[in-house]
C-alpha positions as CSV (number, residue, x, y, z in Angstrom):
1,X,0.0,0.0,0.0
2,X,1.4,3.4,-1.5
3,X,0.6,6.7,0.2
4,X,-0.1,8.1,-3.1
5,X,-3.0,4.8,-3.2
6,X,-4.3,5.8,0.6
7,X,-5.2,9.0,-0.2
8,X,-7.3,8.2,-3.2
9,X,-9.0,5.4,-1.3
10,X,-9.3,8.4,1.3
11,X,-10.9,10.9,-1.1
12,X,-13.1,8.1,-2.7
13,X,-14.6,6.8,0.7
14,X,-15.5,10.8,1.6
15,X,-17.4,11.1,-1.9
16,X,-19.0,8.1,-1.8
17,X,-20.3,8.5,1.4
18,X,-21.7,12.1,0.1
19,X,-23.2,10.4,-2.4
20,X,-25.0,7.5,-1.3
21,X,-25.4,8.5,2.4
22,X,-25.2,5.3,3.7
23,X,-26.9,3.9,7.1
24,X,-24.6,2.8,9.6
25,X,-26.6,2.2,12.9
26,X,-25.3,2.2,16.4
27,X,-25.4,0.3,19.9
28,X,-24.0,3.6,21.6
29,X,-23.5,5.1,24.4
30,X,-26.2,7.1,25.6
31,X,-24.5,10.1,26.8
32,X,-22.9,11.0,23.8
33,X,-26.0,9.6,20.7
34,X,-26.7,13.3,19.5
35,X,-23.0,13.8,19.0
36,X,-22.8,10.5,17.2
37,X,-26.1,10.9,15.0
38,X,-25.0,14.8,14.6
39,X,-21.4,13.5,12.9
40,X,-22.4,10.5,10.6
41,X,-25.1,13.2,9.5
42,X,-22.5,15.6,8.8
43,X,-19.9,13.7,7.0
44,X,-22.8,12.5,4.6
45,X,-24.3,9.3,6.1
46,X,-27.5,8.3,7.9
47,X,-28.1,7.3,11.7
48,X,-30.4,5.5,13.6
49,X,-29.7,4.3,17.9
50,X,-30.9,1.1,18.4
51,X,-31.0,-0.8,21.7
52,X,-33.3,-4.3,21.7
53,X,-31.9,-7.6,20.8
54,X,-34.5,-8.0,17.6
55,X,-33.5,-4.1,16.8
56,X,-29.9,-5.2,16.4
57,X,-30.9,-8.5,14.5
58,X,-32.4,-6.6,12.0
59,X,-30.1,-4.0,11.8
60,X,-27.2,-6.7,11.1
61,X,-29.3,-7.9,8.2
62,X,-29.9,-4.9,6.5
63,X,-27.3,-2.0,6.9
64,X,-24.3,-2.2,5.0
65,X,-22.1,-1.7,8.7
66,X,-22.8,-1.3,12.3
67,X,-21.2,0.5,15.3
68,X,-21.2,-1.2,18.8
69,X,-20.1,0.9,22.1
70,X,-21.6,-0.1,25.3
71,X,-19.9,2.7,27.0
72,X,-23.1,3.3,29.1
73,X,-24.2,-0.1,29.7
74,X,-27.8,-1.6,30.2
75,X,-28.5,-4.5,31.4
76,X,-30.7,-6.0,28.4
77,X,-27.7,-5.5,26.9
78,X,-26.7,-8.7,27.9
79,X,-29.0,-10.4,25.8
80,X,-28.9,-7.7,22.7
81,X,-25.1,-8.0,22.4
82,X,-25.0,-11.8,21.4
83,X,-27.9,-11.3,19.8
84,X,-26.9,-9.0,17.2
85,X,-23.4,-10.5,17.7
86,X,-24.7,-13.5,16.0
87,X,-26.8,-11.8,13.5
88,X,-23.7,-9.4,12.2
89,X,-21.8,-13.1,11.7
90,X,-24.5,-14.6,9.9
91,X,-25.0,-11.8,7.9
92,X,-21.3,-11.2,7.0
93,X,-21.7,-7.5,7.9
94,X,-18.8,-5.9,9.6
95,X,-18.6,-3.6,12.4
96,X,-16.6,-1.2,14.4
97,X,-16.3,-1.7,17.9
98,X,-15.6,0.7,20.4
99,X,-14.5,-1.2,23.8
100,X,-15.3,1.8,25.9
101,X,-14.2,1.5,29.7
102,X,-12.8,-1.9,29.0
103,X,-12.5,-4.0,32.9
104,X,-14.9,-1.7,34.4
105,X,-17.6,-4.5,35.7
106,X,-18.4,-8.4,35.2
107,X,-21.1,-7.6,32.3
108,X,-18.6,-5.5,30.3
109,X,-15.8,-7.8,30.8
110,X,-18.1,-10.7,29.5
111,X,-19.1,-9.1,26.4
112,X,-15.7,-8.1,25.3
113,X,-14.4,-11.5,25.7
114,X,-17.7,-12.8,23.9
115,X,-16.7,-10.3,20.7
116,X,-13.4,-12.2,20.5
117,X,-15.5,-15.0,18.7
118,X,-17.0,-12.1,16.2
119,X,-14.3,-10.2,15.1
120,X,-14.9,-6.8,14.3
121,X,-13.6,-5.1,11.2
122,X,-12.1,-2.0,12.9
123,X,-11.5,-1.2,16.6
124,X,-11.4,2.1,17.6
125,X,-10.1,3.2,21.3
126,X,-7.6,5.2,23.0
127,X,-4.0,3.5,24.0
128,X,-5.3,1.9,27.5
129,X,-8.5,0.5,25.4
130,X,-6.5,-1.0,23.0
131,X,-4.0,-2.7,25.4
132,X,-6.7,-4.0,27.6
133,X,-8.7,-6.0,24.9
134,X,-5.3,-6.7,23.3
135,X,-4.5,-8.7,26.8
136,X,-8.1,-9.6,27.4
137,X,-8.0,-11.6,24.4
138,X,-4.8,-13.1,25.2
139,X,-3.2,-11.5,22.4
140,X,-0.5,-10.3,24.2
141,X,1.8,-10.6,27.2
142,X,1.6,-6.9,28.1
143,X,0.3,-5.4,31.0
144,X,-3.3,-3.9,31.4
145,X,-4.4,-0.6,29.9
146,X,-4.9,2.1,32.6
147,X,-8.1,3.4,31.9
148,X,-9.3,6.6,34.1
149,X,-13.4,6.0,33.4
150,X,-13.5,6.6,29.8
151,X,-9.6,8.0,29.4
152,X,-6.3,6.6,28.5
153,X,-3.3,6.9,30.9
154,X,-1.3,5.0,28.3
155,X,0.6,6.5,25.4
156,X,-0.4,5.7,21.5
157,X,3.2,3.9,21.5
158,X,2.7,1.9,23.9
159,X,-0.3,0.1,22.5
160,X,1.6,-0.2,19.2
161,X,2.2,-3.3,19.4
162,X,-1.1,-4.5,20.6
163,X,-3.1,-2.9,18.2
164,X,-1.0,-4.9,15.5
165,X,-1.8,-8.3,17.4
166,X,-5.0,-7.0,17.1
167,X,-5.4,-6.3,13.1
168,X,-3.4,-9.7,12.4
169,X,-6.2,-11.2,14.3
170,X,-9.3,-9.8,13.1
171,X,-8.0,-9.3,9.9
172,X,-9.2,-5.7,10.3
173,X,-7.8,-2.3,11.3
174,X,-7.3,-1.0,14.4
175,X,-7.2,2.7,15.2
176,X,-5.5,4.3,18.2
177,X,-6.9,8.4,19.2
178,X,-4.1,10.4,21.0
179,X,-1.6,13.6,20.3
180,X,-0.8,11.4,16.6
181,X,-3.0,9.1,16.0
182,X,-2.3,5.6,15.0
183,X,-4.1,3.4,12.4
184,X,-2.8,-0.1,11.2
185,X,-3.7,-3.4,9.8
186,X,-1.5,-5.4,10.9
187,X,0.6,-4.8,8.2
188,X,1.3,-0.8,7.8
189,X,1.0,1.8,10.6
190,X,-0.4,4.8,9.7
191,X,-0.1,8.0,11.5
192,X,-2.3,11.0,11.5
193,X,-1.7,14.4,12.5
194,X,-3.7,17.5,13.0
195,X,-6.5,17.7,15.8
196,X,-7.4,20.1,18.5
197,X,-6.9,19.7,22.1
198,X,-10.1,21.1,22.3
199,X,-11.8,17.8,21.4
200,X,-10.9,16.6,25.0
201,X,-12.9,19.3,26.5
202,X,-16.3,17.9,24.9
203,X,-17.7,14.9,25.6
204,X,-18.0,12.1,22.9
205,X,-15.5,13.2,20.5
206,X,-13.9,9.7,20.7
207,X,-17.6,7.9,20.1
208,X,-18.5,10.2,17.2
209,X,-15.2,9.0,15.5
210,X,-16.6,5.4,16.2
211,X,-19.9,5.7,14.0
212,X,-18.1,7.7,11.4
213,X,-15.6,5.0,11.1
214,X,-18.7,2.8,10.3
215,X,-19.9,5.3,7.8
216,X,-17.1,5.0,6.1
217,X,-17.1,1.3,6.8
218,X,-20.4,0.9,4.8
219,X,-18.3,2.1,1.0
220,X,-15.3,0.5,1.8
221,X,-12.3,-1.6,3.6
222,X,-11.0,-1.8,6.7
223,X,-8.1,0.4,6.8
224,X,-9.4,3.0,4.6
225,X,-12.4,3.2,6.7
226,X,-10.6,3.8,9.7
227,X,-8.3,6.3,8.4
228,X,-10.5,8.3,6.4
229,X,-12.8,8.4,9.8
230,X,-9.3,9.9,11.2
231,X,-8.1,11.9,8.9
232,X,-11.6,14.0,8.5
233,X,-11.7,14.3,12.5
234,X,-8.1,16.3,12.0
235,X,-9.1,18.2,9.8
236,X,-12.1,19.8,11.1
237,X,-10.9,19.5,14.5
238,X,-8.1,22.0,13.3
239,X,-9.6,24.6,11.5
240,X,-12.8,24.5,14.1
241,X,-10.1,25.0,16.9
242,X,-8.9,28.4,14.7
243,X,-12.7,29.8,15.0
244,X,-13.4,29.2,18.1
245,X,-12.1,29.7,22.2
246,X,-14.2,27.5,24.4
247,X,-15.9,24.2,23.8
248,X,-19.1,24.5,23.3
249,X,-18.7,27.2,20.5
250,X,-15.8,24.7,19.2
251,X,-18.4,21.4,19.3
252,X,-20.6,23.6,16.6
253,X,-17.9,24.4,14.6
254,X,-16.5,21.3,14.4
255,X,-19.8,19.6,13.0
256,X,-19.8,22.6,10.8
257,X,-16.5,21.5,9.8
258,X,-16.8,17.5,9.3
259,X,-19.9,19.0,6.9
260,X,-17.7,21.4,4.8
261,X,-14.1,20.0,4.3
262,X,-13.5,18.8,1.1
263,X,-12.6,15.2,-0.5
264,X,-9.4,16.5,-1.2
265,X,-8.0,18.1,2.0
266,X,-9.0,14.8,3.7
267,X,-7.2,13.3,1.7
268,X,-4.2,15.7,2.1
269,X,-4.2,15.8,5.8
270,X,-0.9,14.7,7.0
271,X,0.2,11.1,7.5
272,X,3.0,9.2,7.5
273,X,3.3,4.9,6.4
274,X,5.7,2.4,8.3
275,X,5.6,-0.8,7.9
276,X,4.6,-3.2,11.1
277,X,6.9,-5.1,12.6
């Protein structure tokens, strides 16, 4: 894979998503579903929040990609889960999966290991996510991700390797959010730069990226999917920053943003390749 061939998978994914506005629907967390909805909306695709096991069955069937986060968990999640789980299997669709507050309770715990069976086609978490379900899924050796509630104490190097164990295993992507962000298959590591520090002053910024990711998912691979999902984020997160002081004036901006950059300038936003080791 070429840089020169990444960006034009890049700039393809953002038109076709403006063109066809697919559905990607999402198992989310509650506190942050506007912001989700509000960002696949923007970026050209369609939403809908689902929650009940027959609701995810369906959904697996017909849309072209699904996000799961159970950030916020219920407890009839425990049966809608495996449910749509199954259904996304059967089905063949893929997914993005978001493993929010990974080792925080026995339900949680049990429905990540459960997803090891399902592989998702990209994960999507910061550092201490990543090496958690890395190590959950004995994947690795390495020691358990630090998570602070919903935040990483872990640096985007440090789960390098486990996000490659990862991709080799699913046969997907993984994606890393920090200062540079991280995206690999297993193969190539990708880094993207740009951002604002301001998207850690509003909540759900990391959960929006999640459902775009699936946008994306719905019109094409993996990696592309993944990075394109990145690369957009830094670039709207960037120039929103330079109109804007404080977060909530930077949240509307930023949706403003993700609705007016151009194919092209996600596709130049900066990156750098390196292969895996």
């Amino acid at each position: 894979m070429t840089e020169k061939i990444l960006r034009g998978k890049i700039q393809s994914a953002v038109e076709q998503v403006r063109s066809e506005n697919p559905m990607a629907p999402s198992i989310t967390n509650t506190v942050t579903q506007d912001f989700v909805a509000n960002a696949q909306l923007a970026v050209g695709g369609s939403a809908a929040m689902i929650y009940l096991p027959d609701e995810g069955e369906t959904m697996a069937q017909i849309a072209p990609a699904v996000y799961l986060n159970i950030g916020t968990l219920q407890p009839f999640y425990a049966e809608t889960i495996p449910r749509t789980l199954r259904a996304l299997k059967k089905f063949s669709t893929p997914y993005v999966l978001d493993p929010v507050a990974i080792g925080i309770g026995v339900l949680r715990t049990e429905l990540f290991s459960q997803m090891k069976n399902f592989p998702p086609a990209v994960i999507r978490g910061n550092a201490s996510e990543i090496i958690a379900l890395a190590k959950l899924w004995d994947l690795t050796e390495s020691a358990k991700g630090k998570t602070r509630g919903v935040d990483s104490t872990d640096s985007v190097g440090a789960a390098k390797l486990s996000a490659v164990a990862l991709a080799k295993f699913t046969g997907g992507a993984v994606a890393i959010s920090g200062a540079e962000d991280l995206v690999t298959d297993g193969k190539v590591l990708v880094y993207s730069s740009g951002g604002s520090a301001m998207l850690s002053k509003i909540t759900g910024g990391g959960c929006a990226l999640g459902g775009v990711m699936a946008t994306y998912l719905s019109v094409t691979d993996s990696l592309t999917a993944a990075l394109t999902g990145t690369a957009i984020f830094n670039c709207a997160a960037s120039t929103a920053e330079k109109f804007s002081d404080a977060p909530a004036s930077f949240k509307v901006k930023f949706l403003d943003e993700l609705y007016k950059v151009s194919a092209a300038a996600v596709a130049e936003n900066p990156l750098r390749l390196e292969a895996a080791e």
